[in-house]
N, C-alpha and C positions, 0 to 999 in steps of 0.2 A: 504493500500500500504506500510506502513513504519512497519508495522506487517511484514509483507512477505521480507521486503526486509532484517530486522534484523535477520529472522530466515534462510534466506539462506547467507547470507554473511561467515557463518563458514565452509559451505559446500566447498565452493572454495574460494573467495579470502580473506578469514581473517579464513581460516581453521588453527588453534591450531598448529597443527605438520608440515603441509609442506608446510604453507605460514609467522607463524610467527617464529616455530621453540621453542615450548611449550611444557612443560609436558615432558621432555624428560627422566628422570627417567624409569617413569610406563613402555614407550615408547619401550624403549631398552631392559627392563628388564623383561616383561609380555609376550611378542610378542612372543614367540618359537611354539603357536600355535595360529589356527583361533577361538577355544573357548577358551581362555586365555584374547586374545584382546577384542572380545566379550563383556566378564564376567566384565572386567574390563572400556569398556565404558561406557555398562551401569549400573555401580553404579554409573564411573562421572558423568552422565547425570543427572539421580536423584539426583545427590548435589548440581550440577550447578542449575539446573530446580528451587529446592526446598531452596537453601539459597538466589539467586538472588532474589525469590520472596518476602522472608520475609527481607531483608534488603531493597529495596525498599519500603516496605511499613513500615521503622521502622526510615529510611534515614532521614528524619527530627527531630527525637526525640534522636537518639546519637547524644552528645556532639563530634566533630570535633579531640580533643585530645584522645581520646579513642576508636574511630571508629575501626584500623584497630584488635585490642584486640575481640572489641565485633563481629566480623565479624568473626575471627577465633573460637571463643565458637559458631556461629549460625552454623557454616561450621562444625563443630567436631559433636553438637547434628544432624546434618543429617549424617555424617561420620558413627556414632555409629549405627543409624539404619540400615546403609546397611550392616554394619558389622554382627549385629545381627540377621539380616532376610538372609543373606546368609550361617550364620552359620548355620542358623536354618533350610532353604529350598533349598539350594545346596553347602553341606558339602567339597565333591570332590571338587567343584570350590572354595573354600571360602580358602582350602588347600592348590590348588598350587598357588593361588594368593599372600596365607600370609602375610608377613606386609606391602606391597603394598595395601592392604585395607586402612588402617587407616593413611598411609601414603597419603591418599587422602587428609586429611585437609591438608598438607605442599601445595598440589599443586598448581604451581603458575597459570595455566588457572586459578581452582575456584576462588583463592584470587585475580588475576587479573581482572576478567570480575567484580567482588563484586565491586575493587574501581576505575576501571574503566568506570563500564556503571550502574552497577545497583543502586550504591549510589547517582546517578546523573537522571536518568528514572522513571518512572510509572512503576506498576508492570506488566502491561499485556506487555510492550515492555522491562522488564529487563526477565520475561517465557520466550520471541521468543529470545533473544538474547542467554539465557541460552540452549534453546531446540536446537538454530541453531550450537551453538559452541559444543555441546554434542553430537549431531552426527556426525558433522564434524569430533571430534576427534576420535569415534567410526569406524566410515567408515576408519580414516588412522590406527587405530589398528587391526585393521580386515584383512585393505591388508596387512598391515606388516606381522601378523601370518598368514597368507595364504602362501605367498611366501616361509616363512621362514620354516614354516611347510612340504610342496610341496616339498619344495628340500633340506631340513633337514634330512626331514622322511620318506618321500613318503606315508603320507597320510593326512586325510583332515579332522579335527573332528568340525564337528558343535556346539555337546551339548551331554554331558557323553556318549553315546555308538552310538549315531547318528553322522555317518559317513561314509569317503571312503576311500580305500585302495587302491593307487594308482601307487602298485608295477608294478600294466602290465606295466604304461604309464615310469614311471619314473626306469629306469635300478640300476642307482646307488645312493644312498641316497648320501647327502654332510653334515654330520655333525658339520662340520663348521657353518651351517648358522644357527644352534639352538642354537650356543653357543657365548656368548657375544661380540666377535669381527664379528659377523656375522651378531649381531643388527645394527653395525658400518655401516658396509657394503652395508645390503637394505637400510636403512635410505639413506644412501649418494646417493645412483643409485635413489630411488624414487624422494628424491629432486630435482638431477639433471634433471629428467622427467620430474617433475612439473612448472620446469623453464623453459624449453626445450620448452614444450606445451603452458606455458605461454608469452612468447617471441616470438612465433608464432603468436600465436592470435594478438598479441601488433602490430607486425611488417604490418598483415592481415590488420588489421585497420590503418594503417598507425600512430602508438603512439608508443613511444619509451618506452618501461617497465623497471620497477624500484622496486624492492619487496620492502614492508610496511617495510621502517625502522624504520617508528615514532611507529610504535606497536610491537614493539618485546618489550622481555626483559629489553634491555640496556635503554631503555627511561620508563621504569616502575617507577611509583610514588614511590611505595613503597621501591623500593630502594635510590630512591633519597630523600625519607622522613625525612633521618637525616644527610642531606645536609646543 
């Protein structure tokens, strides 16, 4: 039970991007298509997945002073591989991702959930915490370049030539929304959705809703770590 509930809580209510408001770099900056967001979830997943596990199982043997050091070399050697397996088996995507790859170690989801949950868990619930926040974040990359794409471009690309052309549907492309103030934009309207939807449901049950402010950013350890 506490398996399933750690791997769905990223899905919706401790989702990375539109409940705590994470990751907002890649976010902004990848999104102008739906294989872009794609590409670039899951290699965070894979780093989330694969350094959460080995810092939980390593979490008793670093010294307290140096943890969050060692935690960025365990995050960079998974960083590297996907860099390097993307270089190697999808060139085109590894291209227009560019240093948004390796800009994965900075990101604060992976170091967050590290000395957040995983320094503190088992490894089989620091996987389900990592596997739940990795799709979570995927799933909001994916609508973002959907959207952004749909009415950027008027078309819909899956995976290098796998895709749809969505000129019948869509008359005039908005190129505003593939370009950086356009990331501004959906982000802002998706949010507001998601609170929209969420404030529903809150009210349906009769509970007054409150979005997680003890888990955003501003209450993160590691900024308050040289407090």
């Amino acid at each position: 039970m506490k398996f399933a509930k750690e791997l769905i809580k990223g899905l919706w209510k401790e989702n990375p991007i539109f409940r705590l408001v994470l990751g907002m770099c890649p976010t902004l900056a990848v999104t102008t298509s739906l294989e872009n967001g794609l590409g670039m979830g899951i290699a965070a997943t894979f780093v989330l997945v694969c350094s959460n596990m080995v810092i939980s199982a390593v979490r008793n043997v670093i010294p307290s002073k140096v943890r969050i050091p060692c935690y960025i070399v365990i995050i960079a050697s998974f960083v590297t591989m996907v860099d390097l397996l993307m270089n190697a088996f999808a060139h085109q995507l590894h291209a227009k991702l560019g240093i948004f790859i390796p800009l994965i170690v900075v990101n604060c989801i992976i170091l967050g959930r590290a000395e957040a949950y995983a320094s503190k868990n088992p490894i089989r619930l620091s996987m389900a915490d990592g596997l739940g926040m990795g799709i979570g974040f995927t799933m909001a990359l994916a609508l973002l370049g959907t959207v952004r794409e749909i009415i950027g471009s008027g078309t819909l690309t899956l995976w290098g030539s796998i895709g749809w052309n969505l000129g019948a549907y869509v008359d005039q492309s908005l190129i505003f929304m593939i370009l950086p103030p356009g990331g501004f934009v959906t982000l802002g309207c998706l949010l507001a959705l998601m609170n929209h939807i969420q404030s529903t449901i809150a009210r349906r049950n009769k509970q007054v809703f409150e979005p997680p402010r003890a888990m955003d950013c501003r209450h993160c350890i590691i900024c308050k770590w040289g407090e």
